[in-house]
N, C-alpha and C positions, 0 to 999 in steps of 0.2 A: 504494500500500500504506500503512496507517497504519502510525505509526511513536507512539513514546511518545519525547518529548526529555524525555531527563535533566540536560544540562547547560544548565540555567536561573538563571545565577550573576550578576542584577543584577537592582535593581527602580527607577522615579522618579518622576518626579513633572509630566504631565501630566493637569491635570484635565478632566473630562469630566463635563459637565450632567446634571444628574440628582436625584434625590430626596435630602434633607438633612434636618437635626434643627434646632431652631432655638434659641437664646438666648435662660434666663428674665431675664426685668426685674433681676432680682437677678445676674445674671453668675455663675450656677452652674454654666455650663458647657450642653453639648448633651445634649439632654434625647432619649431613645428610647422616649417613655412617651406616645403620645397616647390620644383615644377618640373613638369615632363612633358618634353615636345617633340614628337619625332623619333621617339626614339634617344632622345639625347637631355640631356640635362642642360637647366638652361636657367640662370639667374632671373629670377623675376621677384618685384614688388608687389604686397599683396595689396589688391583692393580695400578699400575703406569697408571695411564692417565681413571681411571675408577672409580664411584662412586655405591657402595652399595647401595641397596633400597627395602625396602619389606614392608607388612601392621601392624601396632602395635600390638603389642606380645601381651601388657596385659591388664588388665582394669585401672592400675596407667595412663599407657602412651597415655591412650586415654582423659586421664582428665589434661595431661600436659597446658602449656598456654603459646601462644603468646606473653605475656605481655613483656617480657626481651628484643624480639625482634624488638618489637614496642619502648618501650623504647630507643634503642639505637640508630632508623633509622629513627624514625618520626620528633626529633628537624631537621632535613636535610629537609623536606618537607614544602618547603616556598608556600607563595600567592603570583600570580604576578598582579598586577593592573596595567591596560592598559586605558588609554583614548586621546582622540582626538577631534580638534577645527571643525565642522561639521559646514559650510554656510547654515542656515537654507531660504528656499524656500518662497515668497511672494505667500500668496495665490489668489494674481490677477496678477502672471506672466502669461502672454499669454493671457488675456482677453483686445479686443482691445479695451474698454473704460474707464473701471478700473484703468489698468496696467496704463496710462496717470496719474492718480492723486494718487495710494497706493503704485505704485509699489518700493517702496523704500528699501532700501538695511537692513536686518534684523539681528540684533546680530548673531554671533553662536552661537550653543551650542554645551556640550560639550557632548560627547558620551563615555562609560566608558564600558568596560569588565575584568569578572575577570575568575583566572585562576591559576595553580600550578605552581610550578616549584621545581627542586632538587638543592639543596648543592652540587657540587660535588670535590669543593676543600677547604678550609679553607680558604683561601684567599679571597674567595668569588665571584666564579665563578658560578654561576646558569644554569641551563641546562631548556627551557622548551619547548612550542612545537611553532612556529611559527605563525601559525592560531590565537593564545590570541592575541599578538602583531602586527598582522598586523596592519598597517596604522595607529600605536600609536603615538602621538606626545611629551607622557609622559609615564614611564612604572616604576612603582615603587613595590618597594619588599616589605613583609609583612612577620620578623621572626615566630613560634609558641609562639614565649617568648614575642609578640606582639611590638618589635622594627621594626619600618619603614626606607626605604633607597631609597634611587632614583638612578636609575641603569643606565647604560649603556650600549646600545645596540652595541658589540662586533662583533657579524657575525648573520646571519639569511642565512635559506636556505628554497624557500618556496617549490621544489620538494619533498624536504626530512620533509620537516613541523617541523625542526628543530629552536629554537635560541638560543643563549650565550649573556647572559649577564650578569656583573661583579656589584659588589659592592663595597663600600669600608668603613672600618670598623678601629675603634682603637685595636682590637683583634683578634684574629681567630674566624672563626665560626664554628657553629656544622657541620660536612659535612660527605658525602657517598660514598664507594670506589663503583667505576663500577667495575660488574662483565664477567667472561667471556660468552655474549650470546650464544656459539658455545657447551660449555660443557651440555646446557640445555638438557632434555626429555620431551615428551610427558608421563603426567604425575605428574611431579615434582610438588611439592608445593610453592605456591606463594603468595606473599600479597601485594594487591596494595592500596596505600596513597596516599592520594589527599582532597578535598573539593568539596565533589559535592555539589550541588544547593545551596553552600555559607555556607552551616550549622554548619561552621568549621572541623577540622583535626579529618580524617574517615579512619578506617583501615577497610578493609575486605580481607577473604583467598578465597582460590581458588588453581587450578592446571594451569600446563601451557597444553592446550587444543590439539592444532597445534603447528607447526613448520611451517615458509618461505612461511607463507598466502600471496598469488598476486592476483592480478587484483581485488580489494574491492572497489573502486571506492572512496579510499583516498585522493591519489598524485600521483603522478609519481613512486612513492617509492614503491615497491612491493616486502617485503621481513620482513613480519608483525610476531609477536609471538603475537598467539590467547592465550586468557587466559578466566575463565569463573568466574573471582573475581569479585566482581560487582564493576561496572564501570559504573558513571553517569557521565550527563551533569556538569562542575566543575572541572572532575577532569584531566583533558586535561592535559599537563607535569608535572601530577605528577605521582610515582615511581612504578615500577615491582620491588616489592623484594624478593631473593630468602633467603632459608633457614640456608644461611649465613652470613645474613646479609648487602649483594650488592646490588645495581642497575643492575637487568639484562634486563631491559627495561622504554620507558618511554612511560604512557599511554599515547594515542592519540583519540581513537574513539570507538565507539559500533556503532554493528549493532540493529537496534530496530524497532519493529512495533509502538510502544507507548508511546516513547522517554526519556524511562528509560531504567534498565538493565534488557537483559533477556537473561545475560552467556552469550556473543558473545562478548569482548572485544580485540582492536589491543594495540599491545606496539611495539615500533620500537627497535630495538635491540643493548643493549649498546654498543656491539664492532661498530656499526656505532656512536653511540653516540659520543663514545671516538674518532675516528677519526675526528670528527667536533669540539670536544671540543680541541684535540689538533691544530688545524687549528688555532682555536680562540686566544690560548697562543702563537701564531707564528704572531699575529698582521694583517693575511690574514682579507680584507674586503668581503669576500665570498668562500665559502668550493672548492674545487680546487680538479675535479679526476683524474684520469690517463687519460692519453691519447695513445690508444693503435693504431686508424686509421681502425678501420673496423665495420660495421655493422650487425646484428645476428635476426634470427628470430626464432621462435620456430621451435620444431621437430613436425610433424605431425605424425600421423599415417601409410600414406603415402609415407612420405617421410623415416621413419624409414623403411618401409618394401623394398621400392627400392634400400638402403645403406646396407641391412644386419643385420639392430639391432633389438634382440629380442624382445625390445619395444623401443618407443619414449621419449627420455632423451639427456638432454646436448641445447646446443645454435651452431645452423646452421648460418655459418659464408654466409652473404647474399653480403658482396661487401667489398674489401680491397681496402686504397686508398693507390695510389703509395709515395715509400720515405717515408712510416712511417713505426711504430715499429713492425706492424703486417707482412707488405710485408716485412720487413729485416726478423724476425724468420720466413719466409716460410708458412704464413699462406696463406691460399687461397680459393676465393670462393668454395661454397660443402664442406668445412669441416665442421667436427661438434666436439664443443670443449665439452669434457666429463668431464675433472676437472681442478682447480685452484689451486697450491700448496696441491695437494693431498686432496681435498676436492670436494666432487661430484657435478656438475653441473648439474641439473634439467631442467633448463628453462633459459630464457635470462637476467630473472629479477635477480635471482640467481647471475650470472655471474657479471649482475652490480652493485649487492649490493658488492659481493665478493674483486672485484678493487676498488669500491668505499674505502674500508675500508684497502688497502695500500697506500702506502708512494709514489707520485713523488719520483723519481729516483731509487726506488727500480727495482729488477727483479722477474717475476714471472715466476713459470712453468707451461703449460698448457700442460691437456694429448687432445688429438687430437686425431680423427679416419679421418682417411686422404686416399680416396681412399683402406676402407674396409681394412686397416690394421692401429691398435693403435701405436700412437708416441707419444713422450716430443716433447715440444720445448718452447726455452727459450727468454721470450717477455722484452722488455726492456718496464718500465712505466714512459715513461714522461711528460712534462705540456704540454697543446696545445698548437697551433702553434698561436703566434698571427696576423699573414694575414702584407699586407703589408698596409694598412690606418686602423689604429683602431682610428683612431682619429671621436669624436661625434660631432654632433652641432645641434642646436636647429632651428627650424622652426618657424619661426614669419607669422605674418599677419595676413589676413583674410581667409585664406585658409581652409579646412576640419580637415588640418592637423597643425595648426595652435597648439605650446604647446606643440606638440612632439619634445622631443631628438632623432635623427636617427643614425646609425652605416654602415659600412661598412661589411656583415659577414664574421666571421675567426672560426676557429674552438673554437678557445677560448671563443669567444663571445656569438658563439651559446649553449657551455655548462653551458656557466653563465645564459643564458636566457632558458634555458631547451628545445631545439631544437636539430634534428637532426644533429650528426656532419659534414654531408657532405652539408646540408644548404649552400647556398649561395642567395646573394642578399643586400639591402639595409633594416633595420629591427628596428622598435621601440623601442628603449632601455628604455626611462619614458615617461612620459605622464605627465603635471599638472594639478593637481587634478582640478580647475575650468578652465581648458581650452577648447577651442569650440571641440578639437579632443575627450578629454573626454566626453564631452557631446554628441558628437556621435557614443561612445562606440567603439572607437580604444584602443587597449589595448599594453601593452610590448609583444615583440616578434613575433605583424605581421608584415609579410615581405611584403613590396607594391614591386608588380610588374611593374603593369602600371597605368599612370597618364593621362589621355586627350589624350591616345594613343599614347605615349609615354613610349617607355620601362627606364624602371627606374634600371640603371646598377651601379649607385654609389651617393653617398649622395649629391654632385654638382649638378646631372642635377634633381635629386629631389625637391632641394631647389630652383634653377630656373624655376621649373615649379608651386612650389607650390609660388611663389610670383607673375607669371601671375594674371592679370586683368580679372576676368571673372562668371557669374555668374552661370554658369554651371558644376558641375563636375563629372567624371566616374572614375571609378577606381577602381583595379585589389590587392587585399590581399588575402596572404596566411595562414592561422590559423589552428592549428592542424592537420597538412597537408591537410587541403579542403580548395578550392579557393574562394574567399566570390567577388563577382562582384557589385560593389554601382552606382547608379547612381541619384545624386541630383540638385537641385537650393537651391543655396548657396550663 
C-alpha cells in the first residue's frame, strides 16, 4: 500500500555526480545562465525576467562539482530537537481489581524527535517544518559547527506545516537568502540538505520534477514543488537549493511504498516561506491571510463547457459574503477568477496559496470571466473581521467537555483554526492534553452544535449546559465539514 511519510526530520550531505554550473574567470560565483546554438556554444545575455538553460556542452562541464555550493549553503542547515513530558499509562488502569492496589500515578517520560531546519537570517531566525515541533515542550537547535541553542518558538502554522523559530547568539550566524519560488522550471536543478535517518549533514541533487502539486494528502497547503532529490525520513525543514545558491523550498515529505526515497519529494515554496517568516519578524502569534469574503471551488469539466472555456482552469467563485472586499470589487457568484496580479490561476488551491503570500492591506488585481466576457477588478486584502465576542473561556467539570477552551466563531477565528470562512457556531479552540474531552478525542476546531438537545448558539449557554448534573450525554459536532453524533454514560 503507498503510504505518504511525514516524518522526514533531517537532511546531509552526500554528493552525487551529476550536472553543475561552472565558475566565471572572475569568481562571481555559479553561473545558471548558458546557451546553445547550432550545435555550438555561444555567449549570450539573458533576457530581462528570463533564464538560459541547455545540457553540458562538454566533457570538462560534466565532471564540474557541487562542492562550492554545498560549501556555502550547508553551515545554514541546522538540527532541530524537539521533545516532550509524555504521562506515561499504568498498566492496571481499567482492571477492576488491580487498578485498586497498582494503579498509581507513573513518572513521565520524555518523548524526543528530530528534524532540520534553515538559517534564514543571521540573527538567527530558523525556518522548519511544523510537524518536528508539534507538541514540543523543549525544541533546541543543533549548528553543523556542533554548537547547541535552545530556541524559541516564534509562530507555527500547522495548515501550512510551517514554524519560526529564533535563537540567540553573541555573533551572527551562517544563514541562507530565500529565493524566488515563482522564477523556478520544470526541470531546473536542485539540491536538497537535510539529515535523514540522523546520519548527519546529507547533500543530494536532483531537478525540480512539478510545479503547484495539490491534493497529496499533506495539509491543507496545496501548492507543493515536486523535486526527485532524495529525500528521506530526517530530512523534514531542511533546504531546496537552487543553483544559486537560495532557499527555493523547504523539504516536507515523500511519497513512498517502502519509506525511503523513490524520486517523489514535496518542498513548500519559499515565497510562502518568506511571507511566514516575515509575519514572524512583525511579532504576529500566528500567520494572518487576507481576507477577501468569498468562497471558490474548482472548474469542472462541466462547468467549463457550460461558461464557454476551452478547458477547465481558474477558481469558481461559489458564494460572496455581503460588506466584504469581494462584494465591494463586484465579484459574484459564477464567476471564475482566471488570474492574481497577472499570474494564472489553475485551481482554488492556487489562488490560496497566491493571497496567502501578500500583505494585509495591500491591493490585488484579479482577471475575472464574469458572464462569458474577461474583466480586472481591483480586491482590496484585509484582516478578518473579528465577530462581535471573540472572547474564550474554559469549560470545567465533569462534563465530556470538560478541558476545553471554547470561542465564539468570527471569520478571524475560523482562519486561525483552519475552517471555513463563512463557519459559524460555538468551536474548540484547545483542549488539555490530560483532560476527560481529550481522552475522548475532541479535538480544536469542532464546532458543537447541540448538547442534550439543546442548540448550542454561543459559549454561555454551552457552559451552562455543560455544568448540568447528569449522567447521560448526546451531542451534535461538526469536523471536517461531517456531523459526528455521540451518545454516552458519562
Amino acid at each position: 500500500m503507498r503510504r505518504l511519510i511525514l516524518g522526514l526530520t533531517v537532511a546531509g550531505m552526500a554528493l552525487t555526480a551529476g550536472l553543475v554550473h561552472a565558475q566565471d574567470d572572475a569568481g562571481r560565483g555559479f553561473l545558471d545562465l548558458f546557451g546553445l546554438r547550432n550545435g555550438q556554444q555561444e555567449s549570450q545575455e539573458p533576457q530581462a525576467g528570463e533564464a538560459q538553460r541547455r545540457l553540458p556542452f562538454s566533457r570538462d562541464e560534466i565532471q564540474l562539482s557541487y562542492a562550492p555550493l554545498v560549501a556555502e549553503a550547508g553551515p545554514a542547515v541546522v538540527n532541530v530537537y524537539a521533545s516532550q513530558q509524555v504521562q506515561a499509562r499504568s498498566p492496571f488502569r481499567g482492571d477492576p481489581f488491580f487498578e485498586q492496589f497498582f494503579n498509581r500515578q507513573m513518572p513521565p517520560r520524555v518523548q524526543s524527535s528530530l528534524g532540520s531546519g534553515v538559517m534564514v537570517d543571521a540573527s538567527g531566525y530558523v525556518v522548519t517544518n511544523n510537524h518536528v515541533i508539534r507538541d514540543a515542550d523543549e525544541v533546541r537547535v543543533a549548528l553543523p559547527d556542533g554548537r547547541e541553542f535552545q530556541s524559541e518558538i516564534l509562530l507555527r502554522d500547522e495548515s501550512l506545516d510551517l514554524a519560526v523559530l529564533k535563537i540567540e547568539g553573541s555573533e551572527e550566524f551562517a544563514s541562507i537568502a530565500l529565493g524566488d519560488s515563482d522564477a523556478l522550471a520544470v526541470g531546473d536543478l536542485v539540491l536538497a540538505i537535510g539529515n535523514p535517518f540522523g546520519v548527519g549533514q546529507t547533500t543530494t541533487s536532483g531537478i525540480v520534477s512539478a510545479l503547484a502539486r495539490t491534493h497529496i494528502g499533506i495539509s491543507d497547503f496545496g501548492f507543493f514543488i515536486q523535486t526527485d532529490a532524495a529525500i528521506n525520513p530526517g530530512n523534514s525543514g531542511g533546504a531546496l537549493v537552487n543553483m544559486g545558491g537560495e532557499v527555493i523550498g523547504i523539504n516536507t515529505a515523500i511519497f513512498s511504498q517502502t519509506g525511503g526515497s523513490i524520486g517523489i519529494g514535496f518542498a513548500i515554496p519559499s515565497n510562502m516561506v518568506r511571507a511566514v517568516v516575515d509575519a514572524a519578524r512583525t511579532g504576529a502569534d500566528y500567520f494572518e491571510r487576507p481576507y477577501i469574503g468569498a468562497g471558490f471551488e474548482p472548474v469542472t469539466a462541466q462547468i467549463a463547457d457550460a461558461l464557454g472555456m476551452a478547458r477547465p482552469r481558474g477558481a469558481l467563485v461559489s458564494s460572496v459574503t455581503p460588506d466584504s472586499p469581494a462584494a465591494a470589487a463586484g465579484l459574484r457568484p459564477g464567476d471564475v477568477v482566471l488570474s492574481l496580479d497577472g499570474r494564472a490561476i489553475e485551481h482554488p488551491d492556487a489562488l490560496g496559496y497566491r493571497l496567502a503570500t501578500l500583505a494585509v492591506g495591500s491591493t490585488a488585481e484579479l482577471g475575472v470571466l464574469s458572464q462569458s466576457r474577461e474583466t480586472t477588478l481591483q480586491i482590496e486584502l484585509i484582516r478578518a473581521p473579528e465577530g462581535v465576542d471573540g472572547a474564550e473561556i474554559q469549560i470545567d467539570g465533569s462534563s465530556p467537555f470538560a478541558g476545553t477552551t471554547v470561542a465564539s466563531l468570527s471569520p478571524r477565528l475560523a482562519q486561525r483554526l483552519r475552517l471555513p470562512e463563512q463557519a459559524r457556531g460555538v468551536v474548540v479552540t484547545s483542549i488539555d492534553r490530560n483532560s476527560p474531552a481529550a481522552g475522548l478525542g475532541l479535538r480544536p476546531g469542532d464546532i458543537v452544535h447541540e448538547v442534550n438537545g439543546e442548540q448550542i448558539d454561543s459559549t454561555a449557554v454551552l457552559e451552562r449546559v455543560a455544568s448540568e448534573q447528569t449522567r447521560w450525554w448526546r451531542f451534535t459536532l461538526e469536523r471536517d465539514g461531517r456531523l459526528l453524533r455521540q451518545a454516552m454514560r458519562y
